[in-house]
GUTORDREN-730873 format. One record per residue (C-alpha): x negated, y, z negated; residue number from 1; residue in one letter. Coordinates in pm, whole numbers, plus 50000, padded with zeros to 5 digits. Example, Ala and Ser with C-alpha at 12.3 -4.5 7.8 and 13.67 -1.06 7.14 Angstrom:
BEGIN
{{48770; 49550; 49220}; 1; a};
{{48633; 49894; 49286}; 2; s};
This chain:
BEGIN
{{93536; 46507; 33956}; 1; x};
{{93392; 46254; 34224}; 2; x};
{{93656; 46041; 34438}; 3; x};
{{93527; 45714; 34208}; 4; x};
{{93608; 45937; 33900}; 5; x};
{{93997; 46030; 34035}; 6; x};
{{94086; 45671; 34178}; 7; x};
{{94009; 45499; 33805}; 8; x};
{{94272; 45831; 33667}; 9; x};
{{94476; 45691; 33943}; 10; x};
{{94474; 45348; 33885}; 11; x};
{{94518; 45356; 33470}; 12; x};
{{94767; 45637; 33521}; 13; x};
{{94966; 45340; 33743}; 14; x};
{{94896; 45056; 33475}; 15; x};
{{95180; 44973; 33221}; 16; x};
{{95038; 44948; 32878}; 17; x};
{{95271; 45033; 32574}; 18; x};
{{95171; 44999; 32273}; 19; x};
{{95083; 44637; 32217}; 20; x};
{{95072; 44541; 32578}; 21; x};
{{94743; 44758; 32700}; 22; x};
{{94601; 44420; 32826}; 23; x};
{{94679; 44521; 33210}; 24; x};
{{94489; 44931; 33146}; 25; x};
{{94228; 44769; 32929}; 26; x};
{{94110; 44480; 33181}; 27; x};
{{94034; 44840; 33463}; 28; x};
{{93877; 44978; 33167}; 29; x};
{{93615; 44700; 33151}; 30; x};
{{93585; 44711; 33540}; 31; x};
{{93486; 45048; 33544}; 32; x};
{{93279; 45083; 33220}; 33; x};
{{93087; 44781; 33343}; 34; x};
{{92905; 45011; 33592}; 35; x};
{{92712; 45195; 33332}; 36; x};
{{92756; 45092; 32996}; 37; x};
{{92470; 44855; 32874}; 38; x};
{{92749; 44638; 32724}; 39; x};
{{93150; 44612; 32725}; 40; x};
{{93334; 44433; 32460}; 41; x};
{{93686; 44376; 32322}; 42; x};
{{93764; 44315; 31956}; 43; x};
{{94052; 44092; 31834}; 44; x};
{{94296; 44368; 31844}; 45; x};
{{94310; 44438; 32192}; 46; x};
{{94030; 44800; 32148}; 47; x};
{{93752; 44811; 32431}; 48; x};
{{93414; 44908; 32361}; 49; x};
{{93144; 45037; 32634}; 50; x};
{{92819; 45083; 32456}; 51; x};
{{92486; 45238; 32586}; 52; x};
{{92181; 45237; 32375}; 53; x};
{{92355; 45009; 32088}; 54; x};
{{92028; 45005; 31895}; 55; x};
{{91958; 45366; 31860}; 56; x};
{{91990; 45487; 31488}; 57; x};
{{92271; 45711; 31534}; 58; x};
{{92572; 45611; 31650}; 59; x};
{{92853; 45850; 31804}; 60; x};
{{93203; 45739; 31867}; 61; x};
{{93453; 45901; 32115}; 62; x};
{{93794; 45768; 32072}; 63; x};
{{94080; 45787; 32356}; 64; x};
{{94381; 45581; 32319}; 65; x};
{{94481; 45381; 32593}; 66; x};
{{94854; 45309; 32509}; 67; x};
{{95170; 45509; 32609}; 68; x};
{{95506; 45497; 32448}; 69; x};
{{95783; 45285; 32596}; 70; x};
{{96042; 45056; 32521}; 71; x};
{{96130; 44667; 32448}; 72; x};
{{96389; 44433; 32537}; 73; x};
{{96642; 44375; 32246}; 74; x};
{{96966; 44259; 32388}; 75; x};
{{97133; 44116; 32682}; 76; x};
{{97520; 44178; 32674}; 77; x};
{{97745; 43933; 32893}; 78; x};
{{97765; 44194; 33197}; 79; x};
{{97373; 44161; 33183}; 80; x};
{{97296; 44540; 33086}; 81; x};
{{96986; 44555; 32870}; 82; x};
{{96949; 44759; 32565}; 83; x};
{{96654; 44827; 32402}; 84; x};
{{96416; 44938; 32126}; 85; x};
{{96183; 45195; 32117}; 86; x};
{{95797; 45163; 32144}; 87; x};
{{95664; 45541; 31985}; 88; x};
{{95857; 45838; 31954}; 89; x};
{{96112; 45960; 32235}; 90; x};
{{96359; 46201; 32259}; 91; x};
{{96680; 45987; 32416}; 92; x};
{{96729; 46343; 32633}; 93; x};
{{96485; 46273; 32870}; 94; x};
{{96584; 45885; 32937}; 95; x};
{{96892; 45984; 33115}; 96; x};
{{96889; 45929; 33492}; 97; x};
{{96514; 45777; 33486}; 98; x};
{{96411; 45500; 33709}; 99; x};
{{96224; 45203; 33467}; 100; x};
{{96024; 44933; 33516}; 101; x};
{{96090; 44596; 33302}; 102; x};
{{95719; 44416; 33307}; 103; x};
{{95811; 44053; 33285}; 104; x};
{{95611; 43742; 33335}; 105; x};
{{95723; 43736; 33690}; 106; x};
{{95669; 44066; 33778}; 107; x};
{{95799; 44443; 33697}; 108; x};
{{96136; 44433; 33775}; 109; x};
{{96375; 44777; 33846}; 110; x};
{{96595; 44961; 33650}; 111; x};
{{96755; 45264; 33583}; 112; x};
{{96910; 45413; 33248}; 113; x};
{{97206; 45647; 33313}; 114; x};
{{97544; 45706; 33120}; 115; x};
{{97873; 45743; 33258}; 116; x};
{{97962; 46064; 33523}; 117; x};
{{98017; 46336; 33371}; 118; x};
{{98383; 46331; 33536}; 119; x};
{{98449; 46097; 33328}; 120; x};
{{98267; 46238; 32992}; 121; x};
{{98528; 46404; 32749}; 122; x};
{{98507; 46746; 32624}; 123; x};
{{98425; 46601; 32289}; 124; x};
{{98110; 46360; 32425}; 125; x};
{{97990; 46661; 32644}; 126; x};
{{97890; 46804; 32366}; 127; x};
{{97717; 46505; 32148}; 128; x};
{{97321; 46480; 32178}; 129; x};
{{97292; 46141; 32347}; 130; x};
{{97129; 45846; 32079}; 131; x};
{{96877; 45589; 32216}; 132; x};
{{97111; 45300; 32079}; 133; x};
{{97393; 45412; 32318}; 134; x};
{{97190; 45379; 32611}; 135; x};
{{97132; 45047; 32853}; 136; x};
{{96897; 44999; 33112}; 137; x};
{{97106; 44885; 33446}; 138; x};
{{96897; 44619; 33648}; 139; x};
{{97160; 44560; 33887}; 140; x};
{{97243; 44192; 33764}; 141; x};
{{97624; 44049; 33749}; 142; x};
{{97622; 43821; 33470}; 143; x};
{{97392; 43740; 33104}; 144; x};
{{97233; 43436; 33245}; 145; x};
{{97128; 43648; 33596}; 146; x};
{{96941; 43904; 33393}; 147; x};
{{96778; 43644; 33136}; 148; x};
{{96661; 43446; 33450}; 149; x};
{{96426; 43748; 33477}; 150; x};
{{96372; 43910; 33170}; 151; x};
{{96344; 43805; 32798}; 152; x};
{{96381; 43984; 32492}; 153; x};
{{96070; 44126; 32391}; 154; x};
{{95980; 44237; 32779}; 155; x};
{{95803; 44575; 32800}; 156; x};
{{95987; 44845; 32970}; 157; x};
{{95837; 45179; 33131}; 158; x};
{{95959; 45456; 33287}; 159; x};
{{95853; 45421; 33704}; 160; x};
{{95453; 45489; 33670}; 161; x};
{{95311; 45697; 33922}; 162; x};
{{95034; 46018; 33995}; 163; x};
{{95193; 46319; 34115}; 164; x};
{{94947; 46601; 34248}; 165; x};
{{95080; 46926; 34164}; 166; x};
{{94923; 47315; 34305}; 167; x};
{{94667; 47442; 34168}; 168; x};
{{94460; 47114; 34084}; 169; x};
{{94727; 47051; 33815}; 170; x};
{{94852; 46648; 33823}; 171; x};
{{95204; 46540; 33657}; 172; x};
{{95253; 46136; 33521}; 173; x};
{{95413; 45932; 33290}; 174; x};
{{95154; 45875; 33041}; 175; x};
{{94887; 46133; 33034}; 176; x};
{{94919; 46126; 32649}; 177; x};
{{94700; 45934; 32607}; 178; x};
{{94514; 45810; 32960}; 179; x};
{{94365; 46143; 33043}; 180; x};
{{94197; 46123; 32721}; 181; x};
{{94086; 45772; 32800}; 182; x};
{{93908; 45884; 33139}; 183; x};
{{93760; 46179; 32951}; 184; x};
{{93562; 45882; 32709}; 185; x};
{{93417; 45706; 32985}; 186; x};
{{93317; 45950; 33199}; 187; x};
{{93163; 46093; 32943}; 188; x};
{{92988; 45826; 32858}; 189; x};
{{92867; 45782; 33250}; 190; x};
{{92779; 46132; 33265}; 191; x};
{{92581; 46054; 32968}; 192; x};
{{92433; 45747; 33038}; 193; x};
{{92259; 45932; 33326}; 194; x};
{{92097; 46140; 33087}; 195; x};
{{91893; 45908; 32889}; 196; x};
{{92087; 45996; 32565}; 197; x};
{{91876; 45951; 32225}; 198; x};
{{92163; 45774; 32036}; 199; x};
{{92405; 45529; 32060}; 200; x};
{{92710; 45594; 32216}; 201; x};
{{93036; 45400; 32169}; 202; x};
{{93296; 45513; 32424}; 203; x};
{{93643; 45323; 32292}; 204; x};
{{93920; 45287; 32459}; 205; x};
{{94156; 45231; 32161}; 206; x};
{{94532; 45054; 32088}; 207; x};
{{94829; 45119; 31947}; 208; x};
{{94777; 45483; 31871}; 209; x};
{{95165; 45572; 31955}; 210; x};
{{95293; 45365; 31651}; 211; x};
{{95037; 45432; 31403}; 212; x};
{{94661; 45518; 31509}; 213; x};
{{94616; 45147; 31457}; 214; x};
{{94322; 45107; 31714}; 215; x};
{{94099; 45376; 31577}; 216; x};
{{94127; 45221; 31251}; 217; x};
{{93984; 44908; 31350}; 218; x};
{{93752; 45018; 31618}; 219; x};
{{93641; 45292; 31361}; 220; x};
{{93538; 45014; 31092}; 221; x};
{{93343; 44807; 31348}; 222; x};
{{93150; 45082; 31501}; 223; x};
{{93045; 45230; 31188}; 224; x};
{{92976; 45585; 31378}; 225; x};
{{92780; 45845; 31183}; 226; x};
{{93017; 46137; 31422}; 227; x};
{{93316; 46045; 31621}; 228; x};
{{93512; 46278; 31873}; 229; x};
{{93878; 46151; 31936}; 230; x};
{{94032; 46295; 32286}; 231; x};
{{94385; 46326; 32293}; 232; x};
{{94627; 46547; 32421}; 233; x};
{{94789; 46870; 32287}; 234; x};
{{95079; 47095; 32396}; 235; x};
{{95040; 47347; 32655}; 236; x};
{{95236; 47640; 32550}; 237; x};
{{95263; 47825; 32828}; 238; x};
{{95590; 47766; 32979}; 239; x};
{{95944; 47865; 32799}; 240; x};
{{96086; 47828; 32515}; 241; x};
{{95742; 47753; 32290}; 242; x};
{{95675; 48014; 32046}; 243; x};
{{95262; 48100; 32024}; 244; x};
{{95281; 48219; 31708}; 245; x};
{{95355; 47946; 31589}; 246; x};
{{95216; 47658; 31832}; 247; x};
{{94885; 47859; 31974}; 248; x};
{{94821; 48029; 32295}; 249; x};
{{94679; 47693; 32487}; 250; x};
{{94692; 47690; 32868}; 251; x};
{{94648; 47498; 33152}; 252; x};
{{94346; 47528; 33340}; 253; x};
{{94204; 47692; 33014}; 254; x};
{{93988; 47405; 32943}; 255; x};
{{93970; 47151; 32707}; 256; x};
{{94058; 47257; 32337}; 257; x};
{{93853; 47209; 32020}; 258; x};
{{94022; 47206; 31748}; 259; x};
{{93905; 47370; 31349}; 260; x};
{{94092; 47253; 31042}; 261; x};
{{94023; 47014; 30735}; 262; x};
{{94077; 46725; 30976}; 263; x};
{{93739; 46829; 31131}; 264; x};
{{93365; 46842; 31064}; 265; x};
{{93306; 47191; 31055}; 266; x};
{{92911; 47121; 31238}; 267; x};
{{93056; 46910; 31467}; 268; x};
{{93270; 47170; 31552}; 269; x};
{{93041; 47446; 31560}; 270; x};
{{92819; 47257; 31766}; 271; x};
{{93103; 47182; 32030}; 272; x};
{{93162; 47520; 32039}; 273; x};
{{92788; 47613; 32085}; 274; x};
{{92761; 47324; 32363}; 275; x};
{{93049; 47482; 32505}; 276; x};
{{92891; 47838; 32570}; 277; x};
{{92537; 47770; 32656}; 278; x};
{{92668; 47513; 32955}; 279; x};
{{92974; 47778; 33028}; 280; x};
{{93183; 47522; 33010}; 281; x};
{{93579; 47668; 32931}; 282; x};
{{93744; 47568; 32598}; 283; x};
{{94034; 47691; 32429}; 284; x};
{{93979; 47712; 32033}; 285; x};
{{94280; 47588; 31807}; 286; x};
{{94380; 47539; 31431}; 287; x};
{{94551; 47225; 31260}; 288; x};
{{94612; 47265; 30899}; 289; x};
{{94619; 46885; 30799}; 290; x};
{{94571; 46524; 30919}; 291; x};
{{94664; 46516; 31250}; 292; x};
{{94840; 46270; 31467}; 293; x};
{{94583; 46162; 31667}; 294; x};
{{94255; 45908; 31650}; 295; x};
{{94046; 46168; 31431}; 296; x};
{{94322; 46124; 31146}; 297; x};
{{94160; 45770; 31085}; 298; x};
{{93872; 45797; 31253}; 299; x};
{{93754; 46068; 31005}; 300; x};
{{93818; 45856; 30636}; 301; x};
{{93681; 45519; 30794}; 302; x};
{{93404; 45356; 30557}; 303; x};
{{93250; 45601; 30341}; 304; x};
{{93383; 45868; 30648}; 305; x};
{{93276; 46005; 30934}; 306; x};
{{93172; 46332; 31060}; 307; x};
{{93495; 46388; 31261}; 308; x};
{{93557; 46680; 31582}; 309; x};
{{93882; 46640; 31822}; 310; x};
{{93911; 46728; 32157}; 311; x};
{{94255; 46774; 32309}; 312; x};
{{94364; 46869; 32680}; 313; x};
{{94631; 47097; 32696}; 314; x};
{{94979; 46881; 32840}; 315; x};
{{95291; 47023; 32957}; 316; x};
{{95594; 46821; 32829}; 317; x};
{{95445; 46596; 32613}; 318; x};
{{95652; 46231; 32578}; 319; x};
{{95828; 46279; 32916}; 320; x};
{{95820; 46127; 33260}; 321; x};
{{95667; 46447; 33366}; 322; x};
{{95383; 46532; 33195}; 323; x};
{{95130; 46756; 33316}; 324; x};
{{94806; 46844; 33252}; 325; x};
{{94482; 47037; 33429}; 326; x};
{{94241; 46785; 33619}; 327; x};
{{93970; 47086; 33571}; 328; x};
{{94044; 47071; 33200}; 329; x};
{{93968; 46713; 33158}; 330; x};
{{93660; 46748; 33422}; 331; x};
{{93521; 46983; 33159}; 332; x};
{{93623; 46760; 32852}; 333; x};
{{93402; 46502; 33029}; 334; x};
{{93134; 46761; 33059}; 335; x};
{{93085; 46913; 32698}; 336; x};
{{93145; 46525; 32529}; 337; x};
{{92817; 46417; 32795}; 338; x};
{{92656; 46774; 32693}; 339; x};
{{92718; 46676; 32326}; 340; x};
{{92596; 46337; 32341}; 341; x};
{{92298; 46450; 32517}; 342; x};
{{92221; 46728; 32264}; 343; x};
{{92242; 46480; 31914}; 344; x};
{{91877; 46342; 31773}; 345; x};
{{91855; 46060; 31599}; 346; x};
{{91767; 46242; 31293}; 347; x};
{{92088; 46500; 31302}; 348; x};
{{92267; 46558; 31019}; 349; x};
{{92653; 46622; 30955}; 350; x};
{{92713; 46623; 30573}; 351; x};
{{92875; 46990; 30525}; 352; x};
């Protein structure tokens, strides 16, 4: 990964963009794709497309969503605390004690959600698992009219953004799911684009993935592709408390995962997997036994459909302030999409 390649991780990794609000992410997205795509465009729905070779006969899609889960501005109470709705799916546990960022007009302004000591906590609410609704988000303000000088209902709100390097060439962020996946698409595509591919390539950074894989359904229907790879993330399962058996034995550092199941075209798999050994590049094979939640759900029964492969990179804590994930497994992600892109002729065929 070149120092160009790790500042544009950096710099989407510290870009707000819940779902609905990618504007910010998707505006460095057309910066950076504009240095080797033949054309960058952006559909009504917010979805970002960086094209090279649009003419070719076959076109190939690779799908990474660009939005992260987060929160909204519901209600200011008279002691101007903020409570909030939820943007994606969150488990309340992890809000506790996290520093947040309200994106207004103005500006982001600081926050913090906490709950009251636990010296003061009763035996009785020690023991409850904490609700999202019984939460507020603490900006410091005295009065209503303060905090609605600043913020309005239907504000934005993150947890504090930020790239953490970790040891061995591990990273940790808010966000990862899905950004890392977004890098791996372009790159891939500039790796590509190097390489005089035959076909067209459509590299997409999509929307609104987190609350219903929205994005790749539109972006899907424009593009039209003939094969599509979506690059998300999946969970790591080694660290406690995840059972193998039942999750897979997926790693860190193991490289990027391909995954076989009836959400997948079983040649574009194969042929992943075959691009995988002849360039040596790692990979870590896994099983889904129905529609997954990712951009290859839709993706796959767009149009008349669309011969479908997904591409995950293994993430520690998954919807968390502190996910973590393998820069060498998305480096390689970016290498076998590139290899595969590189490897399809015009005249390939993926009916199975």
């Amino acid at each position: 990964m070149d120092a160009a390649a790790l500042d544009f991780l950096k710099q989407i990794l510290d870009t707000p963009s819940p779902s609905g609000f990618e504007r910010p992410v998707q505006e460095l997205v057309r910066k950076y794709a504009a240095g080797f795509a033949d054309k960058v465009t952006t559909d009504r729905h917010g979805n970002v497309f960086a094209i090279k070779n649009e003419d070719a006969p076959l076109r190939l899609m690779f799908a990474g969503h660009c939005d992260q889960i987060g929160l909204l501005v519901q209600y200011i109470d008279s002691d101007g605390f903020i409570y909030s709705q939820t943007i994606g799916g969150w488990d309340p546990q992890v809000l506790i004690g996290q520093k947040m960022l309200v994106w207004t007009s103005s500006g982001p302004v600081n926050g913090i959600i906490a709950r009251k000591a636990i010296h003061l906590l009763t035996e009785e609410e020690r023991k409850q698992v904490v609700k999202t609704k019984d939460l507020w988000i603490d900006i410091g303000a005295k009065t209503k009219e303060e905090a609605a000088a600043l913020v309005k209902v239907g504000d934005p709100i993150t947890m504090e953004l930020g790239f953490r390097p970790m040891l061995n060439n591990t990273a940790s962020a808010t966000a990862m799911d899905d950004k890392c996946g977004l890098w791996v698409v372009m790159e891939a595509l500039r790796r590509a684009a190097a390489k005089k591919p035959e076909v067209a390539i459509y590299a997409v950074s999509t929307v609104q993935e987190e609350i219903g894989l929205r994005g790749a359904q539109t972006s899907t229907f424009s593009v039209d592709p003939h094969v599509g790879i979506a690059v998300d993330v999946t969970h790591a399962t080694d660290c406690p408390t995840i059972d193998k058996k039942q999750e897979g034995d997926v790693k860190l550092g193991g490289g990027p995962v391909i995954y076989r199941g009836p959400n997948m075209n079983p040649i574009v798999v194969d042929r992943l997997m075959e691009i995988a050994r002849q360039k040596e590049i790692a990979y870590q094979p896994a099983a889904s036994g129905r529609a997954t939640g990712t951009d290859a759900n839709t993706m796959q029964t767009s149009r008349g459909g669309v011969a479908t492969g997904l591409v995950s990179i293994p993430n520690r804590y998954m919807h968390s302030p502190v996910e973590m994930i393998s820069l060498d497994d998305v480096d390689r992600a970016a290498d076998l999409l590139a290899a595969f892109a590189c490897d399809l002729k015009p005249t390939d065929e993926f009916i199975p």
